[in-house]
C-alpha positions in Angstrom: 129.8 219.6 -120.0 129.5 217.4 -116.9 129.1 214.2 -117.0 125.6 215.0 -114.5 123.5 217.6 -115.7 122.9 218.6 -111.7 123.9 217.1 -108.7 122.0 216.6 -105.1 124.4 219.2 -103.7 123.6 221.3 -106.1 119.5 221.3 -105.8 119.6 220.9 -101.5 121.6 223.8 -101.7 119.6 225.6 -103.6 116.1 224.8 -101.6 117.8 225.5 -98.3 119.3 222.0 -97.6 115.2 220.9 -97.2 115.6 217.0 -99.1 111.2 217.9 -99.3 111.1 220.9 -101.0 114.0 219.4 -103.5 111.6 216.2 -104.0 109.0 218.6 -104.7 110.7 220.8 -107.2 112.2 217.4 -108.8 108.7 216.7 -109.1 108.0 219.8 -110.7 110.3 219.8 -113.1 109.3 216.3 -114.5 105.7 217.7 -114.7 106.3 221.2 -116.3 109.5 220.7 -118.5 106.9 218.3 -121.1 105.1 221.2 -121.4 107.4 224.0 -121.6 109.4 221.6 -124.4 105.9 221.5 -126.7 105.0 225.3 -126.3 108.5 226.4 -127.1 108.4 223.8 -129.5 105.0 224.7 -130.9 105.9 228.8 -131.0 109.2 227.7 -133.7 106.8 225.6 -135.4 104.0 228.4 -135.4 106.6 231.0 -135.9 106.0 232.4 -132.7 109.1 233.1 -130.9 107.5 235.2 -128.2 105.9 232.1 -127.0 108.7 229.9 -127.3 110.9 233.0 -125.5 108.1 232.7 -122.5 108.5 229.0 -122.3 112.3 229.0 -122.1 112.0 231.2 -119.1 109.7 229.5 -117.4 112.1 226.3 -117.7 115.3 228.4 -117.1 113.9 229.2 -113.5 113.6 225.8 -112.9 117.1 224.9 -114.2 118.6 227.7 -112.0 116.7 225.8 -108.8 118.4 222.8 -109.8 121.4 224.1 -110.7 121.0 222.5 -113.6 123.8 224.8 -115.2 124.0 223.9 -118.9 119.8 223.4 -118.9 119.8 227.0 -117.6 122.3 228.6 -120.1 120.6 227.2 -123.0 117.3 228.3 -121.8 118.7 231.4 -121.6 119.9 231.6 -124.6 116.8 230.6 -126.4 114.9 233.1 -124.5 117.1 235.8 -125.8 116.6 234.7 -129.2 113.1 234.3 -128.9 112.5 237.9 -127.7 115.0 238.5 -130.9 113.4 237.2 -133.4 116.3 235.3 -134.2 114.7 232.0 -135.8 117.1 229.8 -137.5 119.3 230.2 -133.9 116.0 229.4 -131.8 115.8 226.3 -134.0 119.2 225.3 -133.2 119.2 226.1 -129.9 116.0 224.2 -129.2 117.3 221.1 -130.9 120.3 221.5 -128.3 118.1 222.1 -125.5 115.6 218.8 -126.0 118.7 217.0 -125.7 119.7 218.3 -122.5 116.1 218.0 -120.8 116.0 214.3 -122.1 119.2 214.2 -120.0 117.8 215.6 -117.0 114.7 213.5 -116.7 116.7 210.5 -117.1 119.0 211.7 -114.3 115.7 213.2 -111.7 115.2 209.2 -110.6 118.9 209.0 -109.4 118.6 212.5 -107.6 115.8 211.3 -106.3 116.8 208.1 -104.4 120.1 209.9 -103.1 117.4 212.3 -101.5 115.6 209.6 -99.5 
């Protein structure tokens, strides 16, 4: 694992080198990955994987923007065993993945300032 989950290079180059629209999806991110964490949190809890499988999703498009690479491969993961049905894995993975969007939104900030 990197020692940054994503890097400025990574997220201008994904949002076509436009330091605005990578504010903006920074922005984003900090806003929506709260509430994709409690649904897919919720649907384990509720035994409803479906939902948590739509949540991870969600939050794996987001990842891929940021080229956030490990975020995005344990989103997709999750989604995969979401749709599966596979529970005590979705647990796990989810446990995995609220570490790694901790570590994101601590890093956003330092992405952010090298964007101004």
């Amino acid at each position: 694992m990197s020692e940054f989950p994503f890097s400025v290079e990574n997220i201008l180059e994904q949002c076509g080198g436009n330091a605005g629209v990578a504010g903006d999806v920074l922005k984003e991110f900090l806003n929506q990955a709260p509430v994709d964490e409690s649904e897919m949190k919720n649907g384990i809890d509720g035994n409803s994987l479906l939902a948590t499988s739509k949540a991870a999703h969600r939050l794996k498009g987001t990842a891929g923007v940021l080229g956030a690479d490990n975020l995005h491969a344990l989103c997709a993961a999750l989604e995969i065993a979401g749709k599966d049905g596979r529970a005590d894995d979705a647990k796990k993975l989810f446990n995995d993945l609220q570490a790694e969007i901790k570590r994101c939104i601590d890093y956003v900030p330092v992405v952010q300032q090298k964007l101004q």
